[in-house]
C-alpha positions in Angstrom: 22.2 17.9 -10.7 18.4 18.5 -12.6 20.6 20.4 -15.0 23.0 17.1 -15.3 19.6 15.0 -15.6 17.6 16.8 -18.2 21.0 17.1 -20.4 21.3 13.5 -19.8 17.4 12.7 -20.6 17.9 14.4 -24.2 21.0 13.3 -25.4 19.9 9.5 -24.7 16.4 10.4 -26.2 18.4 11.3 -29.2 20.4 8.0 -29.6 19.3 5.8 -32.1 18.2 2.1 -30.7 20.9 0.4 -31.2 23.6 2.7 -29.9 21.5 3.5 -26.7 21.3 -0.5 -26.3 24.7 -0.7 -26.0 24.9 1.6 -23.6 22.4 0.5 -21.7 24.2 -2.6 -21.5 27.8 -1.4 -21.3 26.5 0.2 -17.9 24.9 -2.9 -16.6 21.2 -2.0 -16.9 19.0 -4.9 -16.4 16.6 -5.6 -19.2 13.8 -5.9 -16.8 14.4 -2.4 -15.6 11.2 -0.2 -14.1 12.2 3.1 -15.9 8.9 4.5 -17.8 10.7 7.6 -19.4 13.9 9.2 -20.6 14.3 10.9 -17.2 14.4 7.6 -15.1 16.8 6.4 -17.0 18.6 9.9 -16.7 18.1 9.7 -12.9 19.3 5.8 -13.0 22.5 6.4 -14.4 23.5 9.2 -12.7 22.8 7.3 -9.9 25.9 7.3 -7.7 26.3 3.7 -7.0 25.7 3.5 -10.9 28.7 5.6 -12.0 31.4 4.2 -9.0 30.5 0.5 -11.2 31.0 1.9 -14.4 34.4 4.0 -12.7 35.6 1.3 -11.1 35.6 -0.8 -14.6 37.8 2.0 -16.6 41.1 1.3 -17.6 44.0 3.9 -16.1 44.3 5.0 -19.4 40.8 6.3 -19.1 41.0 7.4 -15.6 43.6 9.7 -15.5 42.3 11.1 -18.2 39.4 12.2 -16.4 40.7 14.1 -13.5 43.3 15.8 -16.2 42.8 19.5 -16.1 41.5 19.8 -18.8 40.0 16.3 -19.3 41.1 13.9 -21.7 38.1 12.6 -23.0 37.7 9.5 -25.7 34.7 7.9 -27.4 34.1 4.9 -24.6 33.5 7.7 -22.0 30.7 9.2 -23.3 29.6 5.9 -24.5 29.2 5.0 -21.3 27.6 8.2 -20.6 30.0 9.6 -18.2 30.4 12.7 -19.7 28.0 15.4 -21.9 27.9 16.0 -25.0 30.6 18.5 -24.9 33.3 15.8 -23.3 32.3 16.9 -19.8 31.9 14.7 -17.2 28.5 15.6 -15.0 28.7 17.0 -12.0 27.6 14.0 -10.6 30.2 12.0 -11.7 32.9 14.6 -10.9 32.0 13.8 -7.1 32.3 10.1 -7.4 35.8 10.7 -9.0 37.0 12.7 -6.0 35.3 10.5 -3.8 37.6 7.5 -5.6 40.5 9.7 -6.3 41.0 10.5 -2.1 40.9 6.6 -1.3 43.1 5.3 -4.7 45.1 7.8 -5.6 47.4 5.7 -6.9 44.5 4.5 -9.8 44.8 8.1 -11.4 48.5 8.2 -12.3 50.2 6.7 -15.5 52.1 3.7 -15.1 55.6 4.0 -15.9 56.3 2.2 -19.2 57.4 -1.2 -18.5 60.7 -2.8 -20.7 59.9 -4.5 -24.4 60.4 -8.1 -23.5 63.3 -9.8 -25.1 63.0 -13.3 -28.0 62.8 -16.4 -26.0 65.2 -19.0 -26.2 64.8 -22.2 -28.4 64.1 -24.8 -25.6 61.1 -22.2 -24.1 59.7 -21.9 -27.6 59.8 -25.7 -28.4 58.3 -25.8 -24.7 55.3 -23.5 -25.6 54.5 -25.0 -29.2 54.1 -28.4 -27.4 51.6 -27.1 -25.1 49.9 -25.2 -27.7 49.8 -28.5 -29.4 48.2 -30.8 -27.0 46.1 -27.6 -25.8 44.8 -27.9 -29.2 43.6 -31.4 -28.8 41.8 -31.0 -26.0 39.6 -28.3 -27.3 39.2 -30.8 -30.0 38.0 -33.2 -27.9 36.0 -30.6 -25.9 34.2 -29.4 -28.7 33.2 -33.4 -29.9 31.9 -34.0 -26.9 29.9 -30.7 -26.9 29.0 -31.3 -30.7 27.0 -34.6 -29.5 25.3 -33.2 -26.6 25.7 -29.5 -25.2 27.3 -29.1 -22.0 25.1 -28.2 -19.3 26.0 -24.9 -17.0 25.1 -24.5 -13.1 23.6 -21.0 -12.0 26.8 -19.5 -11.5 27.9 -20.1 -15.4 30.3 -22.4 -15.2 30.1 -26.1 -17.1 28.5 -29.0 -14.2 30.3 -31.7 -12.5 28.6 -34.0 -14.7 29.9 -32.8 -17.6 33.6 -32.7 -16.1 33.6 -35.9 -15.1 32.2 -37.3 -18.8 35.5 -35.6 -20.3 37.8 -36.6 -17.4 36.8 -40.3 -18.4 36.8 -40.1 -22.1 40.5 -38.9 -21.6 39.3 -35.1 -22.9 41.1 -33.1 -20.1 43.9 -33.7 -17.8 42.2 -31.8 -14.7 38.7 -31.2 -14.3 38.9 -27.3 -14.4 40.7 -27.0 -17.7 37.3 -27.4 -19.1 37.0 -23.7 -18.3 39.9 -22.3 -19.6 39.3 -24.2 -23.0 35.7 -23.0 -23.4 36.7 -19.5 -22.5 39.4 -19.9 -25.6 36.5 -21.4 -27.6 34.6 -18.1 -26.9 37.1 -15.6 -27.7 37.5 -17.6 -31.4 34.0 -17.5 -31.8 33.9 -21.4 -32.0 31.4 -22.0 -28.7 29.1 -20.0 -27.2 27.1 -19.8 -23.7 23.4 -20.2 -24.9 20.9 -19.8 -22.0 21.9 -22.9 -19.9 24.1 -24.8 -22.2 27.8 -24.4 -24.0 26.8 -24.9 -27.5 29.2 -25.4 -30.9 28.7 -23.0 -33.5 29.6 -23.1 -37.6 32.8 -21.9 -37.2 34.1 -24.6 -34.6 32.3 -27.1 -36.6 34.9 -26.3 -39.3 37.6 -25.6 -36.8 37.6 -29.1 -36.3 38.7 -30.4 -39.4 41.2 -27.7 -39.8 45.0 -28.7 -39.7 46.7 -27.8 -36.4 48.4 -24.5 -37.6 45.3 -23.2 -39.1 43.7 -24.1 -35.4 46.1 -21.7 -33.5 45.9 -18.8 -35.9 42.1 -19.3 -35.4 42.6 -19.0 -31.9 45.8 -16.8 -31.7 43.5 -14.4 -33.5 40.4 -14.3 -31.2 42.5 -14.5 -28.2 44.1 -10.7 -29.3 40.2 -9.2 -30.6 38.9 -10.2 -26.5 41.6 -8.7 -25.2 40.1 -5.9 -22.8 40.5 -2.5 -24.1 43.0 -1.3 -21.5 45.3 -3.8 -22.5 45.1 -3.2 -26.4 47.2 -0.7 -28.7 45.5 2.1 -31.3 47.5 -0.2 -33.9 45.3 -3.5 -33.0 48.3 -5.2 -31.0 48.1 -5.0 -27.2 50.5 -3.4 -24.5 53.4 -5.7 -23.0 51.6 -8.3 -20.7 53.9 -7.0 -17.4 51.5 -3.9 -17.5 48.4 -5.8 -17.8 48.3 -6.2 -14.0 48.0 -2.7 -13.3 45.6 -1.9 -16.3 42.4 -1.8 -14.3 43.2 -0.4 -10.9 39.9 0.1 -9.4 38.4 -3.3 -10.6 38.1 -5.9 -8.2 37.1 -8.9 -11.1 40.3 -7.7 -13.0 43.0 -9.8 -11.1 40.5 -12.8 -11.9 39.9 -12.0 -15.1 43.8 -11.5 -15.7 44.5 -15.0 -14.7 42.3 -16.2 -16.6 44.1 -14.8 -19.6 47.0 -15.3 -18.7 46.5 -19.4 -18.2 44.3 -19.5 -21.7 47.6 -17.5 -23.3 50.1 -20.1 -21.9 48.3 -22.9 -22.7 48.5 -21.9 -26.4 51.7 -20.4 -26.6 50.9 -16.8 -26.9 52.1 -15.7 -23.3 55.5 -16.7 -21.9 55.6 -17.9 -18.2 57.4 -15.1 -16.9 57.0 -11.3 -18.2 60.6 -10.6 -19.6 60.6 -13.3 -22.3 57.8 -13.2 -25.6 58.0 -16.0 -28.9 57.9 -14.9 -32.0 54.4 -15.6 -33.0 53.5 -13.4 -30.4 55.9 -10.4 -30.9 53.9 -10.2 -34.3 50.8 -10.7 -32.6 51.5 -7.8 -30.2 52.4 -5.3 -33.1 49.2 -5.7 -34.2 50.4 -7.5 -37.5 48.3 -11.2 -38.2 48.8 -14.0 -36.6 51.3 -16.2 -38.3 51.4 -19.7 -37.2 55.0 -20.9 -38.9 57.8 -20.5 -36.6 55.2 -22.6 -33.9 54.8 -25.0 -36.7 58.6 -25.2 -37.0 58.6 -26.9 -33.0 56.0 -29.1 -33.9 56.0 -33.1 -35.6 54.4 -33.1 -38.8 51.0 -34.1 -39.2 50.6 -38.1 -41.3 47.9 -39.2 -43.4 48.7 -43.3 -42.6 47.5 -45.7 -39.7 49.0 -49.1 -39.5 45.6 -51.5 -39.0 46.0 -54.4 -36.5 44.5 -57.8 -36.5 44.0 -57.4 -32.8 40.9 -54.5 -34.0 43.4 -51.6 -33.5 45.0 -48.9 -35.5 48.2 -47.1 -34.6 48.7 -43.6 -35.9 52.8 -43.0 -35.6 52.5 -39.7 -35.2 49.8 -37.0 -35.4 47.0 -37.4 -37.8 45.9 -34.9 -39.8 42.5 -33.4 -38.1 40.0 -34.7 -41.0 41.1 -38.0 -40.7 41.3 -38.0 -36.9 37.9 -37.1 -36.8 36.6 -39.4 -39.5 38.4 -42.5 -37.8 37.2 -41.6 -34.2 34.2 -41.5 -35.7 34.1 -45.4 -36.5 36.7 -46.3 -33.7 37.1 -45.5 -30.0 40.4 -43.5 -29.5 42.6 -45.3 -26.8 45.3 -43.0 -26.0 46.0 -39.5 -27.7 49.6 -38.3 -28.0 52.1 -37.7 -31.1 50.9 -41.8 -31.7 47.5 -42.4 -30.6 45.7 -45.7 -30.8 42.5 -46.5 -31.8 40.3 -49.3 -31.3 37.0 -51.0 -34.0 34.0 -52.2 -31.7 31.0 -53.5 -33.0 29.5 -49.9 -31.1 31.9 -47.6 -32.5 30.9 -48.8 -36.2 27.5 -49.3 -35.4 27.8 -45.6 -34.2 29.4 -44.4 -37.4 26.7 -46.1 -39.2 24.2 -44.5 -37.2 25.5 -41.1 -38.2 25.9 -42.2 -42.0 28.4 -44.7 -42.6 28.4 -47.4 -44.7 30.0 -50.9 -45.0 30.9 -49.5 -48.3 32.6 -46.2 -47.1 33.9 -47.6 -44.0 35.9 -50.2 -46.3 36.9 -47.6 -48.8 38.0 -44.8 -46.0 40.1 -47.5 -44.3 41.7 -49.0 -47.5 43.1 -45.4 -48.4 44.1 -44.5 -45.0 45.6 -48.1 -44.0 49.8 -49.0 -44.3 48.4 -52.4 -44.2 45.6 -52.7 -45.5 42.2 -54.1 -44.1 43.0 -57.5 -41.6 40.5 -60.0 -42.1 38.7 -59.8 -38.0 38.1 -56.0 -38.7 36.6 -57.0 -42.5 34.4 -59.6 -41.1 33.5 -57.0 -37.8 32.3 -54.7 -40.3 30.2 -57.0 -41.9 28.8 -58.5 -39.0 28.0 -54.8 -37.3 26.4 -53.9 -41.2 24.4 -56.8 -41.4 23.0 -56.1 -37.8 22.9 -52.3 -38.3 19.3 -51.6 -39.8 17.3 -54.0 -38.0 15.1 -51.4 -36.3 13.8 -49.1 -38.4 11.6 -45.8 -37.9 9.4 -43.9 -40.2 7.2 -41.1 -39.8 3.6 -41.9 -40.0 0.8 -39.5 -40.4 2.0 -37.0 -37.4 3.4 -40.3 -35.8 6.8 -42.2 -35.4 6.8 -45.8 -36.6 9.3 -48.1 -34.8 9.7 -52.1 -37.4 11.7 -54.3 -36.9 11.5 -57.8 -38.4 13.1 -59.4 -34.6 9.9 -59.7 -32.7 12.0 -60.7 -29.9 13.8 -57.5 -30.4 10.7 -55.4 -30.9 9.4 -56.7 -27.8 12.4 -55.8 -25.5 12.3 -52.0 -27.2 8.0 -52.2 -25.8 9.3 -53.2 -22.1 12.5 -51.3 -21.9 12.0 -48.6 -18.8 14.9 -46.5 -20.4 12.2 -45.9 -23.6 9.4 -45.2 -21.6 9.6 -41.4 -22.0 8.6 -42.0 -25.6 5.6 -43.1 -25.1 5.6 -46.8 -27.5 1.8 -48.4 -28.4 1.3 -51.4 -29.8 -0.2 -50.7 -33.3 -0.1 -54.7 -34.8 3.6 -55.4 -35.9 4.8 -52.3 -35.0 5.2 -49.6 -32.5 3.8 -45.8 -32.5 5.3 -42.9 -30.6 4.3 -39.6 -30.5 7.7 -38.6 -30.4 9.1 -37.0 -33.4 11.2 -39.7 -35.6 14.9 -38.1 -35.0 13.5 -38.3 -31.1 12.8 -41.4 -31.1 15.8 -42.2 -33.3 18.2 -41.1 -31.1 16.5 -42.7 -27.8 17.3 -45.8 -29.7 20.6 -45.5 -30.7 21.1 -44.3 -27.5 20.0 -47.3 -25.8 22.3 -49.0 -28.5 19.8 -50.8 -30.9 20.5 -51.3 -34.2 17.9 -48.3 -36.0 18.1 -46.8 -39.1 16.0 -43.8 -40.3 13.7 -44.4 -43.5 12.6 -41.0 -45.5 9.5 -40.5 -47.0 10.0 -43.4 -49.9 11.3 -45.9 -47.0 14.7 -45.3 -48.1 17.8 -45.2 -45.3 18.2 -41.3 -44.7 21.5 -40.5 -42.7 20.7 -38.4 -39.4 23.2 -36.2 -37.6 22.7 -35.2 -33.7 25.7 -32.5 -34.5 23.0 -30.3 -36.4 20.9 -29.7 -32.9 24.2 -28.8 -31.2 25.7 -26.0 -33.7 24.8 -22.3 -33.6 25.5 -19.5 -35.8 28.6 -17.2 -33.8 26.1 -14.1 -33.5 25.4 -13.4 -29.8 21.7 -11.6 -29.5 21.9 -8.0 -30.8 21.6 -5.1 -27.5 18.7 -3.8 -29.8 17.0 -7.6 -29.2 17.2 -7.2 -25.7 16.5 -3.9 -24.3 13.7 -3.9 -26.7 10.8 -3.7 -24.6 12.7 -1.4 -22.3 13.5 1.0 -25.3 9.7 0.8 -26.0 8.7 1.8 -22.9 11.7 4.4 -22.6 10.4 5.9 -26.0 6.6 6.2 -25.1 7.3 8.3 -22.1 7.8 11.8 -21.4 9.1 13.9 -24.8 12.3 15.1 -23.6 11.7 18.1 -26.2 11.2 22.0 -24.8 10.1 22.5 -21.5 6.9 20.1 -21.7 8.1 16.9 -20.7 10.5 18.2 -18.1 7.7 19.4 -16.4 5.3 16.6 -16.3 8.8 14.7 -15.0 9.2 17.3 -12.1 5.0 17.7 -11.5 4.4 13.8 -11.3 7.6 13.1 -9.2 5.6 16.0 -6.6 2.6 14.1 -6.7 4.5 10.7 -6.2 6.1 11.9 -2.8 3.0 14.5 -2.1 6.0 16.8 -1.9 5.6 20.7 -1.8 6.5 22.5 -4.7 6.6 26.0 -6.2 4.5 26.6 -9.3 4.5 29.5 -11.4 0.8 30.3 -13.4 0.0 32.2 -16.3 -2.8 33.9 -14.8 -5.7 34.9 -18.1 -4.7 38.2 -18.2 -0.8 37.1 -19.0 0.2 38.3 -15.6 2.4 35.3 -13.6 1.4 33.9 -10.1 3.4 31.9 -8.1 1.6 29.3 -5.4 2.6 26.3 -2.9 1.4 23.7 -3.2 1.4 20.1 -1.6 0.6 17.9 -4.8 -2.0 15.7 -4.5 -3.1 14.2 -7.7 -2.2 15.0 -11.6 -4.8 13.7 -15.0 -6.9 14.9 -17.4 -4.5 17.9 -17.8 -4.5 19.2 -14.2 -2.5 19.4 -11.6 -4.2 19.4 -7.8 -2.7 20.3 -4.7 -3.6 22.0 -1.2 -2.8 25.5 -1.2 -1.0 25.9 2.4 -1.4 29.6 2.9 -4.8 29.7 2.2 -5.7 26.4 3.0 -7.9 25.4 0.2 -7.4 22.6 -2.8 -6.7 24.4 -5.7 -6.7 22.6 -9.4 -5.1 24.2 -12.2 -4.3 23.4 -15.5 -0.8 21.9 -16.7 -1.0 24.2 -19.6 -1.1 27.2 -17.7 2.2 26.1 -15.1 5.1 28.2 -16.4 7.6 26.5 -14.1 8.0 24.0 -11.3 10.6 24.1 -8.4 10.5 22.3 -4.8 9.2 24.8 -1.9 
């Protein structure tokens, strides 16, 4: 075992930071750690409750491949630091593995190969396309929603009751915990991520939005395949036949979850048939590791329109699916009604006032609708939009000299933004005319358009400057590097005992001694070059010395570190 530890100390000494992050983290090392030197962490790892986690999280493949005679060894084992340098697996974590191997044997033999699964039928396909389809409009929605204001997570990860119950009533989901599912398929493509306590957007499902449906699922067709587990993938980049997946991590009690999981995300997009025999197409391809190729799913699906037919009753009809840049333009302006291959959407004075609080003009609006319209503009939504224009505006705000400026030229309406408990977090004075907050001017912008006045944001020159909430909700898809956070642990890892020669071994194995007052065997260098070996009950260790209370001839001896030749417990 101290052979195991001080091979294991200098190999990880002689990892570079980034690859000994990843480690760190592959093995579940807390950040926080109390590890001062190479040798803790040595000692931490080989740990036994440390290496039956890391075992019970291997694949079969990798498994068996241990207890082969001799042992099949690949990259993620010593990675994980299982095994030495030579592709050995310590002598620790040959005990844990027999320990494992006498209560699952079954976890160390190969899985017989399980049948390629045959085409599926026409009606199953058309079947899976469809729910790929209206899977893909819920993310949509999803991802709006979280666009405008980041979904909040409990403790345990997962997105609040709050923020169920806001998509269950804008129409977003069809069951409260679907939310899940569809975030977890957000993650795999990249397009949300779990910041801190929040699901935020990032760039890429910013543009995944106004992509066209097919270009959606190869998006997520693709990310589902790359967060695929590794005992479930192929060397080609494709992924093993899902009726072995259930038997791919044998020891791991999260797998079955985990499987679930990906086997409801899958099925909702079309990439996993309901039952194991049967596979589509698009995912045959997908599983030979060739690229995702959304065409024969396409083939099941309506075609997307560019048209609306405007009503005088304030609504627009879309016949069938509209394309994804003009859905999200017109739900922009409009409140969307009811969403299927014809949706409905309905003009209210607050969903153009909203659009023109994001950037919209009379102007626009008018032009956008005249080149999407069947039927052109009816005269109640042309005189809505001019009403909701000529209103939009009347409250302005300003920055002013470190301040936020709210005018308006309604005193009445000035007055009821002064006394309105909802505002009161901003902090409004009096200052004449006008009203001054401490509260940055997009703050403050948004408090009010929240509270549904009618505020505009002026620039510098007192010009109207378009402000978008979106901006504070999207995130670049680069999760925080290992490197980033084990740094202080590395530092404190890299200033501690050299793991070089004999020197730091033995300051590890003299101040362990003096930590449990244990006795120990030293071997001195006596001046004369002769060797003399003493026990000792350590006692204290600085300045270069080691002291301790020589039992046999009870006295406290103190002799210098430099002059120990070796250390060994009595």
């Amino acid at each position: 075992m101290v052979s195991d530890e001080r091979a294991m100390a200098t190999w990880l000494a002689g990892r570079p930071d980034h690859a000994l992050a990843v480690t760190l983290a592959a093995r579940g090392v807390p950040a926080s750690s109390a590890w001062h030197d190479f040798f803790d962490a040595a000692e931490g790892l080989l740990d036994a409750a440390s290496i039956d986690r890391a075992l019970v999280r291997l694949p079969r493949s990798a498994l068996v491949g241990l207890v082969a005679d001799p042992p099949a060894i690949d990259g993620a084992l010593e990675h994980l630091a299982l095994v030495n340098g030579s592709g050995v697996p310590y002598t620790s974590v040959t005990e844990r593995l027999a320990e494992l191997q006498s209560r699952e044997p079954g976890a160390f033999v190969a899985a017989p190969a399980a049948p390629a699964p045959v085409p599926a039928d026409e009606q199953h396909a058309a079947a899976a396309a469809e729910r790929a389809f209206t899977t893909a409009g819920s993310l949509a929605d999803v991802l709006l929603a979280c666009l405008h204001a980041p979904f909040a997570r409990t403790g345990a990860g997962s997105v609040s009751a709050a923020e169920r119950k806001r998509l269950l009533d804008t129409g977003a989901l069809g069951d409260a915990d679907d939310v899940e599912d569809l975030l977890a398929a957000a993650a795999m493509a990249g397009l949300a991520l779990p910041r801190e306590r929040q699901w935020v957007v990032t760039t890429q499902g910013e543009s995944w939005l106004e992509a066209p449906t097919a270009e959606r699922w190869t998006i997520i067709a693709t990310g589902f395949r790359a967060a695929l587990p590794d005992g479930v993938r192929t060397p080609d980049g494709g992924f093993a036949a899902p009726a072995t997946w259930a038997t791919a991590y044998p020891l791991d009690p999260d797998w079955p979850a985990r499987l679930a999981r990906l086997r409801r995300v899958g099925e909702s997009w079309g990439l996993l048939s309901r039952d194991d025999r049967t596979e589509f197409v698009w995912t045959a391809a997908l599983r030979r590791g060739e690229p995702a190729d959304a065409s024969a799913l396409v083939a099941h699906l309506p075609a997307e329109i560019d048209r609306v037919y405007l009503q005088a009753d304030l609504t627009a009809i879309a016949p069938g699916p509209l394309a994804p840049p003009l859905d999200l333009r017109l739900r922009s302006i409009a409140v969307r009604e009811s969403r299927a291959q014809a949706s409905t959407y309905r003009f209210t004075a607050h969903s153009l006032g909203s659009g023109m609080t994001e950037g919209e003009t009379a102007g626009s609006i008018r032009a956008f609708l005249t080149e999407l319209s069947l039927t052109g503009i009816p005269q109640p939504l042309d005189y809505l939009i001019d009403s909701t224009a000529a209103r939009h505006g009347l409250v302005r705000v300003r920055d002013a000299s470190g301040r936020t400026r709210v005018e308006s030229t309604d005193a009445s309406l000035l007055e009821a933004i002064a006394i309105d408990q909802a505002l009161r977090p901003l902090g409004l004075l009096r200052d004449g005319d006008t009203l001054l907050s401490r509260v940055t001017r997009d703050a403050v912008y948004w408090a009010l358009a929240d509270a549904r006045y009618p505020v505009v944001a002026l620039d510098e020159d007192g010009a109207p400057e378009p402000v978008h909430r979106r901006a504070a909700g999207v995130v670049e898809a680069s999760p925080a590097a290992p490197a980033d956070t084990y740094a202080r642990l590395l530092s404190l890892l890299r200033s501690g005992h050299g793991t070089e020669g004999e020197e730091g071994w033995l300051g590890r194995e003299l101040e362990q001694a003096v930590r449990a007052r244990s006795e120990i065997v030293v071997v001195v260098r006596m001046p004369d070059g002769s060797e003399r070996t003493l026990t000792l009950e350590a006692s204290g260790l600085g300045g270069g010395r080691l002291r301790g209370r020589d039992r046999a001839a009870d006295i406290e001896r103190t002799l210098p570190v430099s002059s120990i030749v070796s250390v060994r417990p009595a």
